[in-house]
C-alpha positions in Angstrom: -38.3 -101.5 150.8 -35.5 -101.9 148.4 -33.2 -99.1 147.1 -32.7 -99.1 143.7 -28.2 -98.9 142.9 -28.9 -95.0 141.9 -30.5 -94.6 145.7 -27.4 -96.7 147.7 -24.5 -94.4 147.4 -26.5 -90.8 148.2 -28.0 -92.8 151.3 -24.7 -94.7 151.9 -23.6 -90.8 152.3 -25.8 -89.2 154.3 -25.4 -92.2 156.8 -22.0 -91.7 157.3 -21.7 -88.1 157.0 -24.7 -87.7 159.9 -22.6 -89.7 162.1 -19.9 -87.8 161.6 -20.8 -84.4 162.5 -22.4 -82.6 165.3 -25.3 -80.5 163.0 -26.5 -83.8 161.1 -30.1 -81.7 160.2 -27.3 -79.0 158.2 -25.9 -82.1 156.2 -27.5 -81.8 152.4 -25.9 -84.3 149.7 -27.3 -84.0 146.1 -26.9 -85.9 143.2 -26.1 -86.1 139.7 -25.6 -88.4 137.0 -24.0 -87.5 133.4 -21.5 -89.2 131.2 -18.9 -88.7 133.6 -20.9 -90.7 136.2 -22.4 -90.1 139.6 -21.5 -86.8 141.4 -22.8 -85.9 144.8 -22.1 -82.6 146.0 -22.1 -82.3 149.9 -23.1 -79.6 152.0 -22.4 -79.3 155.6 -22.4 -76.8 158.5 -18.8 -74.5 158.5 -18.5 -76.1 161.9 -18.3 -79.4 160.7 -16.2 -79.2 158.1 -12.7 -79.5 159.6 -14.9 -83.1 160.8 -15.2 -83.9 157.3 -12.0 -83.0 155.8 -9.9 -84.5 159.0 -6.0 -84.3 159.2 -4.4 -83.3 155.8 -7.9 -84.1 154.0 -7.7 -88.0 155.5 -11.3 -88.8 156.4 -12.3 -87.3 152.8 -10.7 -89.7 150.8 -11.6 -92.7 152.9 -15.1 -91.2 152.4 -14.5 -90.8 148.4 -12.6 -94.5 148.3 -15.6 -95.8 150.3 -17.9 -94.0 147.7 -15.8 -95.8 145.0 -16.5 -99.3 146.3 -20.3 -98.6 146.8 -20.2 -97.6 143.1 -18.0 -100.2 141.5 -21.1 -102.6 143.4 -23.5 -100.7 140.7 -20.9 -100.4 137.8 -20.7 -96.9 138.5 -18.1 -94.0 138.9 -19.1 -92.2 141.9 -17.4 -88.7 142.7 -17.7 -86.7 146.1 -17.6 -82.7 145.8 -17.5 -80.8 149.2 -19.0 -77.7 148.6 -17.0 -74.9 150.9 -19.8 -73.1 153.8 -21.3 -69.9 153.4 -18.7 -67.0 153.8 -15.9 -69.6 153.7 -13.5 -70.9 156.7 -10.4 -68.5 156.3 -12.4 -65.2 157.7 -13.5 -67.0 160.8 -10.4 -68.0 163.2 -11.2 -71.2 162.2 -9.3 -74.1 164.3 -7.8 -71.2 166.5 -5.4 -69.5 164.0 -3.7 -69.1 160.3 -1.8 -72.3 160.4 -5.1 -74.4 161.2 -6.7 -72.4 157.8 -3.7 -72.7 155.8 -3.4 -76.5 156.5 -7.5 -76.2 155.5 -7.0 -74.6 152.8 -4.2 -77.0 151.5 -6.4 -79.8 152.1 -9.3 -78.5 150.1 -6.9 -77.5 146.9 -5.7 -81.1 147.1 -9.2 -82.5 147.2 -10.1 -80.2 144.4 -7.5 -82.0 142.4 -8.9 -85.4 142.5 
């Protein structure tokens, strides 16, 4: 069966995402189109999140440049929003300690800005 352009860059997503993280069944992308274009939100599991981020936000953007090319295929403007987990990642220790959070935290207010 053959995906239509508005099914290939959700699936693309969710493909690479899943292999990504350890809790693939917590992985939720959804998707909208309005005049700006194509947004998918992603949701994963707080554990995974410092997958999907990476060092200083790193295997984010190659996701969202990835997400680019699959949508310039379909004439498309494709944007990745990464929603934050329930209850958030600076309350938990996350990474072992503040700096790990604070470098976190930087790396989500510079995705924020793209």
């Amino acid at each position: 069966m053959h995906m239509t352009a508005m099914e290939q860059d959700q699936a693309f997503l969710e493909y690479v995402i899943k292999a990504l993280v350890d809790n693939p069944d917590a992985v939720k992308v959804s998707r909208k189109v309005d005049e700006m274009g194509v947004l998918l939100t992603l949701d994963v599991s707080r554990e995974d999140m410092g997958k999907i981020i990476g060092k200083s936000g790193n295997t984010a953007k190659a996701v969202r440049t990835l997400l680019r090319v699959v949508g310039m295929k379909n004439d498309a403007r494709v944007n990745l929003k990464i929603n934050e987990p329930e209850g958030g990642l600076r309350d938990t220790g996350y990474a072992g300690g503040s700096s790990a959070a604070a470098d976190l935290d930087a790396a989500m207010d510079e995705l924020k800005e793209e």
